[in-house]
N, C-alpha and C positions, 0 to 999 in steps of 0.2 A: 797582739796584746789588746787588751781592752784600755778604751780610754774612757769607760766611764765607771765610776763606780756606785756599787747600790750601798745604801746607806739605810735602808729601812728594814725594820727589823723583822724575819724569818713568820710571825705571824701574819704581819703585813700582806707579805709578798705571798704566803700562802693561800690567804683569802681572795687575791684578786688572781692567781694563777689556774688552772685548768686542776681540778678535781677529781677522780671517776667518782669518788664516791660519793661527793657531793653528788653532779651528774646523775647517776643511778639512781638516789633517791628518789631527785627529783623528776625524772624519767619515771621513775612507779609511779608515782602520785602523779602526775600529769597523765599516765594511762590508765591508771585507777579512777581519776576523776570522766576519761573520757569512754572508758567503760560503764564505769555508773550512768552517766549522763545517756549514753546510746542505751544500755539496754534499759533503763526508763523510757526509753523514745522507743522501741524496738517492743518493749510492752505497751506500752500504749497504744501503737499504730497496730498489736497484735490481737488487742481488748476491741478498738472498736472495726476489725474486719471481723472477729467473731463477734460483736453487735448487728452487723452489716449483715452475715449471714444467717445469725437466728432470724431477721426481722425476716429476710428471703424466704427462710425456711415457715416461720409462722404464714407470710403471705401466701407460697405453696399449699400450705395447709387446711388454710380457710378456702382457698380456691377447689381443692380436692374434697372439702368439705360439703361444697354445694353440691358439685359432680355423685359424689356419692350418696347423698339424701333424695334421688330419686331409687335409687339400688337398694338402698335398705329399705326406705317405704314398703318396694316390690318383696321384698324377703319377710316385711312382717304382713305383707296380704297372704304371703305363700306358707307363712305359719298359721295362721289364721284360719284360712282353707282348710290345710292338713290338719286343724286342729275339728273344723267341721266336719270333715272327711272321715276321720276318727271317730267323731260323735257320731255322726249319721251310722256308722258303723256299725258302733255299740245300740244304736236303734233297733236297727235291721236287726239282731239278733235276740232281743228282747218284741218283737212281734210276733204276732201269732199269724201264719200264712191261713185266714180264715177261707180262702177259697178251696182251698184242701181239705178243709172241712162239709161247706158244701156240694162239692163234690163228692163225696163220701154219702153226704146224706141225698142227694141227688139217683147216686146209684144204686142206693136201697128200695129208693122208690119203684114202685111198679108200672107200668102203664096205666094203669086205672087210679094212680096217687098225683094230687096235683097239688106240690106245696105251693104256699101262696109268699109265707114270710116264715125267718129265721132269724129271730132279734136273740142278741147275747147282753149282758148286763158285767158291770166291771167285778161285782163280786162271783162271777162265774156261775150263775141261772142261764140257762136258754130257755126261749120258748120257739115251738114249730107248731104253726095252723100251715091246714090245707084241706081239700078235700079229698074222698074216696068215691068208688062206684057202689061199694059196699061195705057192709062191716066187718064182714070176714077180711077185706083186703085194708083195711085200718087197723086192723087188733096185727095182721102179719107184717104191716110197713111199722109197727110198733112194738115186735120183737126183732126185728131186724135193726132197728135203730139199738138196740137194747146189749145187742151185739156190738156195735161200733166201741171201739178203744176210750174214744174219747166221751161218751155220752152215759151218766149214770142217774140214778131215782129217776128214772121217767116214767110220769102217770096222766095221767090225762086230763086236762082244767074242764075239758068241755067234749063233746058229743052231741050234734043236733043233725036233723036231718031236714034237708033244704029240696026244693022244690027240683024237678027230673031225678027222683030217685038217686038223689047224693048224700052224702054225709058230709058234713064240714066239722073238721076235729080240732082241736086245740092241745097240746103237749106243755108240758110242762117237766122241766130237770138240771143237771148240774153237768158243769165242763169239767173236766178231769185235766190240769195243764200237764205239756206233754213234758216228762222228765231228761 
C-alpha cells in the first residue's frame, strides 16, 4: 500500500510528468532548429569552396591565358601569310608573262634583225626599235610581227639608214590583252 498520498491536482502532476507529446514537439523544433542552423553552415562552407574554386579556376585561366598568346599570335601571322599568299596569288594571275611575248617576237626576227628595245606602256602601245641588214628583211620582220596574236596597228615611227649599210627602224602599235 502506499503511504503517501498525492494531493495535487491532475494538471499539476501532468505538467511535471513525462509527456510524448510534449517531447515530440520539442524534439521537432530542437531538430528543425539544428537542421536550419547546419544547413546555413553546410551553405556557407558550400558558397565559399565554390568561391575557392572559381578564384582557382580564374587563376588557371589567366595562367593558360599567357601560355596561349604566343599560339594565337603565331595563328594570326599564319593568317596573315595565307592572306598574302592569296594576294600574291591573285597577282600572279592578273600579270602578263611578258617574256612570252618577247619570245615570240624574238622568233620572228631573222638573223639579219637585231632588236634593240621592246617598251610596252600601261594603256597597251608598244614600241620595237632594232635594226636590219636591209629593207626588204624590215618590211618581212614587220609582217611577221603583224602575224603574232597579240600585236595589232603596227606601222612604223621611223626608218633611217645608219652607217655599214643598216637600217635602224622604229615600230610603233597596240597589245591585244590575252582573253
Amino acid at each position: 500500500m502506499k503511504n503517501e498520498i498525492d494531493l495535487r491536482p491532475p494538471e499539476f502532476v501532468s505538467v511535471r510528468s513525462f509527456y510524448w507529446p510534449r517531447f515530440m514537439r520539442l524534439l521537432l523544433f530542437a531538430l528543425l532548429g539544428v537542421g536550419i542552423v547546419g544547413g546555413g553552415a553546410f551553405g556557407y562552407l558550400y558558397l565559399v569552396m565554390l568561391e575557392m574554386e572559381v578564384a582557382d579556376i580564374q587563376h588557371q585561366n589567366n595562367i593558360l591565358r599567357e601560355e596561349v598568346k604566343p599560339v594565337e599570335e603565331m595563328e594570326q601571322d599564319i593568317a596573315n601569310l595565307q592572306a598574302r599568299e592569296d594576294h600574291l596569288g591573285e597577282l600572279k594571275e592578273l600579270r602578263l608573262p611578258w617574256s612570252d611575248y618577247i619570245k615570240d617576237v624574238d622568233a620572228v626576227a631573222a638573223d639579219d634583225i637585231s632588236v634593240h628595245s621592246i617598251s610596252a606602256s600601261d594603256g597597251g602601245s608598244v614600241s620595237i626599235s632594232g635594226t636590219g641588214v636591209s629593207m626588204a628583211e624590215v618590211v618581212l620582220f614587220v609582217q611577221k610581227l603583224e602575224q603574232l596574236d597579240f600585236l595589232y596597228d603596227l606601222s612604223y615611227s621611223s626608218v633611217s639608214r645608219e652607217e655599214a649599210n643598216r637600217y635602224a627602224f622604229s615600230l610603233a602599235g597596240e597589245l591585244v590583252k590575252p582573253q
